[in-house]
C-alpha positions as CSV (number, residue, x, y, z in Angstrom):
1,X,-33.1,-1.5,-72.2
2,X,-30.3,-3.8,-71.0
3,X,-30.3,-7.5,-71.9
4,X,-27.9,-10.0,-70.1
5,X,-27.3,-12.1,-67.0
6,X,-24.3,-13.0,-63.7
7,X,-22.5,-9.9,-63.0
8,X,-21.9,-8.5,-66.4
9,X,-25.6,-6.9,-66.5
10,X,-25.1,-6.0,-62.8
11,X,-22.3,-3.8,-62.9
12,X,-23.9,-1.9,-66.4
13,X,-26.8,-1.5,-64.6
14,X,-25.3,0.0,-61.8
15,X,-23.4,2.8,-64.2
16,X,-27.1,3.5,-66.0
17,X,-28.5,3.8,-62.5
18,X,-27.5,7.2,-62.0
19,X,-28.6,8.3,-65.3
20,X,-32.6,7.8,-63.7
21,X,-34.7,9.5,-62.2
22,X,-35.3,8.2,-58.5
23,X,-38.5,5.8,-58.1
24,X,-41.9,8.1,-57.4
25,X,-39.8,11.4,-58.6
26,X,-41.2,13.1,-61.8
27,X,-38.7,12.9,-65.0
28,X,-35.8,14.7,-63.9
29,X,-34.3,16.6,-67.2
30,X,-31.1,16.7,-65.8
31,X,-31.4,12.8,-65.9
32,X,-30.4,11.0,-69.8
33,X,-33.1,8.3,-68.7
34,X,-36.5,8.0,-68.5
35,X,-37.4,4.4,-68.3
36,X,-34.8,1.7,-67.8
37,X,-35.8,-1.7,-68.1
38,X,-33.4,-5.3,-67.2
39,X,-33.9,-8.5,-68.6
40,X,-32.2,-11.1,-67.0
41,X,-31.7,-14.9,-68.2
42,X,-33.2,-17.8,-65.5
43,X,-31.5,-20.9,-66.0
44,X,-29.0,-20.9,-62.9
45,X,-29.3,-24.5,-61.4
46,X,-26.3,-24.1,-58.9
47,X,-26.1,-22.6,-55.4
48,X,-28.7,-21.0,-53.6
49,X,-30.6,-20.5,-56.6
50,X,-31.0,-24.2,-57.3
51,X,-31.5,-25.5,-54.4
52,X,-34.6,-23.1,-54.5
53,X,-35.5,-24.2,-58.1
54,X,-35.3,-27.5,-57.2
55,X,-37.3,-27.1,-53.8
56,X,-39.8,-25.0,-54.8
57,X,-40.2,-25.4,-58.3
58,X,-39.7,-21.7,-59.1
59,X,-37.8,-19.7,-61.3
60,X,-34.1,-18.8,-60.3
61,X,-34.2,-15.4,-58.6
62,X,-30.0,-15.2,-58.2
63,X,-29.3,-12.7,-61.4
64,X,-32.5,-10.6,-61.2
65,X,-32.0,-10.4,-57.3
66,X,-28.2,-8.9,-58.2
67,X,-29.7,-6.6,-60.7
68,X,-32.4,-5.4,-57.7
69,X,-29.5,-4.3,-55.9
70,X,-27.8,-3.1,-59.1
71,X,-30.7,-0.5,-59.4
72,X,-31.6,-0.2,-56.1
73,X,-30.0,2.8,-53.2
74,X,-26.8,0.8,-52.4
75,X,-26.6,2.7,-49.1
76,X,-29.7,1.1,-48.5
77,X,-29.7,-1.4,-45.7
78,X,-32.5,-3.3,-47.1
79,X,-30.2,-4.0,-50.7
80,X,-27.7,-4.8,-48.3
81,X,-30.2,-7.0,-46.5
82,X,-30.8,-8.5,-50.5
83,X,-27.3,-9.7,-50.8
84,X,-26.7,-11.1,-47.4
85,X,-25.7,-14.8,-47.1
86,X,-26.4,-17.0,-44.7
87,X,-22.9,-18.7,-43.1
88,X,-24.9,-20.8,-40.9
89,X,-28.0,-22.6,-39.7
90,X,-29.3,-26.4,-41.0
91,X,-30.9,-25.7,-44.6
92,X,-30.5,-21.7,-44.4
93,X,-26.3,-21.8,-44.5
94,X,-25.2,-20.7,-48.5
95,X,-29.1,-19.1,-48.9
96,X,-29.6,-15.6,-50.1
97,X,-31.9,-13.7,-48.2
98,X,-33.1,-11.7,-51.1
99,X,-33.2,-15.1,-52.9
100,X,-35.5,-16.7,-49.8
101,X,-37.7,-13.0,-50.1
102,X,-38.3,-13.5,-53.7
103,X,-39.1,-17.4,-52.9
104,X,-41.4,-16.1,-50.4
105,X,-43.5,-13.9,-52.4
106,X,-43.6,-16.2,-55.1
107,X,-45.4,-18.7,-52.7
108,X,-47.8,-15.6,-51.7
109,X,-48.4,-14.6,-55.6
110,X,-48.2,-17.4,-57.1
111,X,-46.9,-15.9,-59.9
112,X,-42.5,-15.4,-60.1
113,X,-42.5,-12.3,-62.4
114,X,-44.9,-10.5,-60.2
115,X,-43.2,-11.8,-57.2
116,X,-39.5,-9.8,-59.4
117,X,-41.8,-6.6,-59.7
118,X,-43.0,-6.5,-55.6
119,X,-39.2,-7.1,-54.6
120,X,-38.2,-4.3,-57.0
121,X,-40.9,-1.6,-55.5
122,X,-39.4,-2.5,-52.0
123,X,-35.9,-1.6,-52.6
124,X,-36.9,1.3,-55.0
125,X,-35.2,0.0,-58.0
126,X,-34.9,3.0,-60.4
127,X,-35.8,0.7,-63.4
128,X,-38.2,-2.0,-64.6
129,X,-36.7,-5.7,-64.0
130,X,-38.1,-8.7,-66.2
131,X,-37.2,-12.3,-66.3
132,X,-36.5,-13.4,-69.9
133,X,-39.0,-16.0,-69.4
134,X,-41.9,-17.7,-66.9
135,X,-41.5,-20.8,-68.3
136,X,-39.1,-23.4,-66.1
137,X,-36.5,-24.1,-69.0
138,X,-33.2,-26.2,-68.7
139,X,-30.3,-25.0,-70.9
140,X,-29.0,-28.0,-73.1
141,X,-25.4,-27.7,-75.1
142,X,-23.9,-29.7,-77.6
143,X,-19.9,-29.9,-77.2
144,X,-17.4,-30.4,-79.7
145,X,-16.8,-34.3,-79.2
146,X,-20.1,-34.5,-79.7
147,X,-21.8,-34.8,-76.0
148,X,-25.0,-33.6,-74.5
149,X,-25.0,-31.4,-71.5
150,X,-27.9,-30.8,-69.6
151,X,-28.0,-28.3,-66.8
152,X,-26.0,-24.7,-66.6
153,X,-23.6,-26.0,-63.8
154,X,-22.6,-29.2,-65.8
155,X,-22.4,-26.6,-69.0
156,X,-20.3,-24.4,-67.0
157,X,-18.0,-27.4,-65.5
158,X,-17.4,-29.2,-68.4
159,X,-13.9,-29.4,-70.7
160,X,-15.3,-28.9,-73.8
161,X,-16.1,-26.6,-75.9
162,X,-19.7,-25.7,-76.7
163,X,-20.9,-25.6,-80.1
164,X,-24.9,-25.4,-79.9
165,X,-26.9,-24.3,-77.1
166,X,-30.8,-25.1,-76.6
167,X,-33.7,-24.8,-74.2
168,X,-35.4,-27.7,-73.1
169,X,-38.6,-26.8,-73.7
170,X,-37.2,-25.2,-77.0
171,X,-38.7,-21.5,-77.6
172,X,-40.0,-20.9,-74.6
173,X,-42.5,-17.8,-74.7
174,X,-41.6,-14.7,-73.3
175,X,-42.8,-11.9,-71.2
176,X,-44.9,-9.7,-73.3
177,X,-43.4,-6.9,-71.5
178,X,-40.2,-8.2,-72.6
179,X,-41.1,-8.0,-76.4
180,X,-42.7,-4.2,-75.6
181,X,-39.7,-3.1,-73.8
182,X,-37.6,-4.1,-76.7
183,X,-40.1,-2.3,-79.3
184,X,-39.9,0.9,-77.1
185,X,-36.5,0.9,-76.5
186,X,-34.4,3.9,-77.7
187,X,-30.8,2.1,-76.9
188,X,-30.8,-1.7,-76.2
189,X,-27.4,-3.4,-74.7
190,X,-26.7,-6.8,-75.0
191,X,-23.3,-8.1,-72.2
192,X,-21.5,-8.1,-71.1
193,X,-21.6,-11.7,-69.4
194,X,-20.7,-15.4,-70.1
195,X,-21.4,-15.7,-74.0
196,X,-23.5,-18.8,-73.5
197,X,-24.9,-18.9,-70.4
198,X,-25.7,-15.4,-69.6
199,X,-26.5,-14.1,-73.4
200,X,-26.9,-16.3,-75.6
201,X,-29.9,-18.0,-73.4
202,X,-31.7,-15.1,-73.5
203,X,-31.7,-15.3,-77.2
204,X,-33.4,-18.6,-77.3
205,X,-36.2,-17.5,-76.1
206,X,-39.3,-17.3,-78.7
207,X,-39.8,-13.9,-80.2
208,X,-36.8,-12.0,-78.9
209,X,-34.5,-12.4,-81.7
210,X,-36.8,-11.3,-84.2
211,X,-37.9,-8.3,-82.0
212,X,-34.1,-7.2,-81.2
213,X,-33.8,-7.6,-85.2
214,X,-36.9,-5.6,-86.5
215,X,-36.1,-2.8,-83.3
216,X,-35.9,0.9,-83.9
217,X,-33.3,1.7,-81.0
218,X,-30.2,1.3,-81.3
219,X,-28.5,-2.3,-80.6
220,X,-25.3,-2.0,-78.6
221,X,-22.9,-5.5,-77.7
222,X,-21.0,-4.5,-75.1
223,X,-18.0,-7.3,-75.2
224,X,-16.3,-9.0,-72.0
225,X,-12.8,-8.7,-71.2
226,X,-11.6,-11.8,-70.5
227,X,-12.1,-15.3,-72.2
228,X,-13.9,-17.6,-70.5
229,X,-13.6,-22.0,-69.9
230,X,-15.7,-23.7,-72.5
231,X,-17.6,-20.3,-73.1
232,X,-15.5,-18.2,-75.1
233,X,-11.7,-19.2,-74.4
234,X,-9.7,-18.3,-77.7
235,X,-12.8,-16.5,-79.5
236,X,-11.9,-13.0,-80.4
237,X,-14.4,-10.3,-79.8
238,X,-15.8,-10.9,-83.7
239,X,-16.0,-14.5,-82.9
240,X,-18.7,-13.7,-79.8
241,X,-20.8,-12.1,-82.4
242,X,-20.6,-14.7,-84.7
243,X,-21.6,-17.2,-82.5
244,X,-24.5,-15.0,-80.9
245,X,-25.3,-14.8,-84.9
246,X,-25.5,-18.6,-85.4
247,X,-28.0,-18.5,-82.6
248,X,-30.0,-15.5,-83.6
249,X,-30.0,-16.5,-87.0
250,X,-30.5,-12.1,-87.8
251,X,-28.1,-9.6,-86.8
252,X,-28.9,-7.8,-83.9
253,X,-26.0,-5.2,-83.0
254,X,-25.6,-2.0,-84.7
255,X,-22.3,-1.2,-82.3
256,X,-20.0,-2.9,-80.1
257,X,-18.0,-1.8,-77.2
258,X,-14.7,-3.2,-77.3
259,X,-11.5,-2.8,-75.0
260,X,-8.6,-2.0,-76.2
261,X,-7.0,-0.8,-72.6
262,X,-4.1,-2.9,-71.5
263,X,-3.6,-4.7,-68.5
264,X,-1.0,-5.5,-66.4
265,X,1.5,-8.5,-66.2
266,X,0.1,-9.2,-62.8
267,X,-3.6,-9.5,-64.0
268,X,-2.1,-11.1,-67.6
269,X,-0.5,-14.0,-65.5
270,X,-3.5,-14.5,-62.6
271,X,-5.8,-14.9,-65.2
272,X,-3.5,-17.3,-67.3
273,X,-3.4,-19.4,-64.2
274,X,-7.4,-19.9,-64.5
275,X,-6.7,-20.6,-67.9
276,X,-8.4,-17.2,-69.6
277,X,-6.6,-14.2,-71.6
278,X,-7.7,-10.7,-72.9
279,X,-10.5,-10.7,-75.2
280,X,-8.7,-9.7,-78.7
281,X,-9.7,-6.6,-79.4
282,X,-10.0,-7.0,-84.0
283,X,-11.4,-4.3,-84.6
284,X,-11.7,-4.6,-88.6
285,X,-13.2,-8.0,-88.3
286,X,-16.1,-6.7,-86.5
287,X,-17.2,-3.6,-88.7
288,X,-17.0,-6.1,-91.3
289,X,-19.8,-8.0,-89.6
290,X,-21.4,-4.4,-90.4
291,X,-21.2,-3.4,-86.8
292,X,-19.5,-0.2,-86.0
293,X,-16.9,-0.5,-83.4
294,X,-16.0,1.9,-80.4
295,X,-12.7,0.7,-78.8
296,X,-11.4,2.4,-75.7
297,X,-10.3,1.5,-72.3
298,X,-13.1,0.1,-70.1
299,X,-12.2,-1.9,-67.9
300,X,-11.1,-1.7,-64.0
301,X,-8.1,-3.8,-62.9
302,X,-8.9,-4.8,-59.2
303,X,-8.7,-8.5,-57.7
304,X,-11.4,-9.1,-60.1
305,X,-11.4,-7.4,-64.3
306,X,-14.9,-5.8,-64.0
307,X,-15.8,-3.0,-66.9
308,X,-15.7,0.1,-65.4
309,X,-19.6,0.6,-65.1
310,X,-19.5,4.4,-65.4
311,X,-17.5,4.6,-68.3
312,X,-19.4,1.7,-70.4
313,X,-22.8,3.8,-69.6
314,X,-21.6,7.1,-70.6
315,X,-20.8,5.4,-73.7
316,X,-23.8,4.0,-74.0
317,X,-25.9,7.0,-73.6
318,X,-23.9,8.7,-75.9
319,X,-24.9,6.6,-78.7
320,X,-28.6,7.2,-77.9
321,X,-28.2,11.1,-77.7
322,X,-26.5,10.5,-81.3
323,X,-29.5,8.8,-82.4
324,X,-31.7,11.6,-80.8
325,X,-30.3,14.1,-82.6
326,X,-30.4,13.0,-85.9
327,X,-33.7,11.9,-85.5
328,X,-34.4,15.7,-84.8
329,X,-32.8,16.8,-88.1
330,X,-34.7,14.2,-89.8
């Protein structure tokens, strides 16, 4: 089970995909999964996704759309269909169409999360996609000169730092597929994505702590690379667990997958422009959390630092064959 939001769960999702067995296909053994299952925070309030939330007074269906794709044939013309933007037209120009499909069905349902499974079964997802909640919640953080902000675009433009974050209404409930998937789960990931507003929010959400602490799989934290605005700039990859600690109030991560790969000046210096550096990498800090570190180089230095999806999963799976095995011997 992967746990997460924006494109950090996308592009994991898209190295576990061809771990599964294709959609309507018998459990392939030569395949390391058997049931995958995403869930994917829902309190964007910017762009497409807004404007729908706002409209329609739905759920946004931005990140879970991303992650249909994510799991979907990518040769597909219908996922490509799913990401396509409109450039133009009076109240269609900046829409998603997969955005404007989930919408749609959401009208016909009346029901948002049934609405996410019907979307999936059309593009043949090879995975199980969940919303971490139904219920129509606004993220609310406290800064460090003591302000409110309401709303996850104002979060995400403001100059301060965030020290608390909250859900208006607080606890929300969640899916009780959520809290089953979690149970089930062999290997559960958590990132990467924005610490606050793509993890972190899912960890607000009523039950899911305490089900991520009381799990039998094994809980993985896969870190980001780079630091991010009022998110995460100058926290070390400890200091993200800490702070998803102050939230969770339990700890939830028996690993964490850290980078340790270098980058070059280039990347160094374009990212310094935006005002974000290298996630430090301190090891020893984080196995003294009592979370057992694997360091290595994953990440993929294009115009954009993304992890490099196949090398995160195979990680990943790893660490559950690991767990299957001594389970045998037990």
């Amino acid at each position: 089970m992967a746990l997460g939001g924006g494109t950090g769960l996308s592009t994991l999702l898209r190295g576990l995909r061809r771990h599964v067995s294709a959609p309507g296909q018998s459990f392939d053994t030569r395949c390391a999964i058997a049931d995958l299952a995403a869930v994917v925070t829902v309190t964007d309030d910017g762009g497409s996704s807004g404007r729908l939330r706002q409209d329609f007074n739905m759920l946004p269906p931005g990140d879970l759309r991303n992650c249909m794709v994510a799991l979907s044939e990518e040769e597909d013309l219908l996922s490509q269909l799913f990401t396509h933007r409109f450039r133009g037209g009076n109240g269609l120009k900046g829409h998603n169409f997969g955005n404007l499909f989930v919408a749609a069905l959401t009208e016909i349902t009346g029901d948002f999360a049934q609405a996410v499974q019907l979307a999936s079964k059309i593009l043949a997802t090879r995975g199980r996609i969940y919303p971490a909640t139904t219920a129509n919640a606004t993220l609310v953080a406290s800064m460090d000169d003591g302000t409110v902000v309401r709303g996850e675009t104002n979060i995400t433009a403001s100059k301060r730092r965030i020290v608390e974050l909250t859900l208006d209404p607080p606890r929300p409930a969640p899916l009780p597929e959520t809290l089953e998937a979690i149970e089930r789960a062999d290997i559960i990931t958590v990132g990467p994505g924005s610490l606050y507003t793509s993890l972190i929010t899912n960890l607000l959400v009523d039950g899911i702590p305490a089900a991520l602490g009381a799990a039998r799989g094994v809980r993985v934290y896969v870190s980001n690379l780079m630091t991010q605005a009022n998110e995460s700039l100058g926290l070390t990859a400890s200091e993200h667990i800490e702070r998803i600690y102050e939230h969770t109030r339990t700890q939830i991560f028996d690993y964490a997958i850290v980078n340790t790969g270098i980058f070059s000046p280039e990347t160094i210096a374009r990212y310094a422009a935006e005002g974000a550096s290298p996630i430090v990498p301190d090891v020893e800090r984080i196995e003294a959390l009592g979370v057992r570190c694997i360091a290595g180089n994953f990440a993929s230095e294009e115009n954009v630092v993304r992890h490099m999806a196949s090398r995160v999963a195979d990680t990943v799976l790893e660490l559950a064959g690991k767990r299957t095995a001594r389970a045998r011997n037990l």
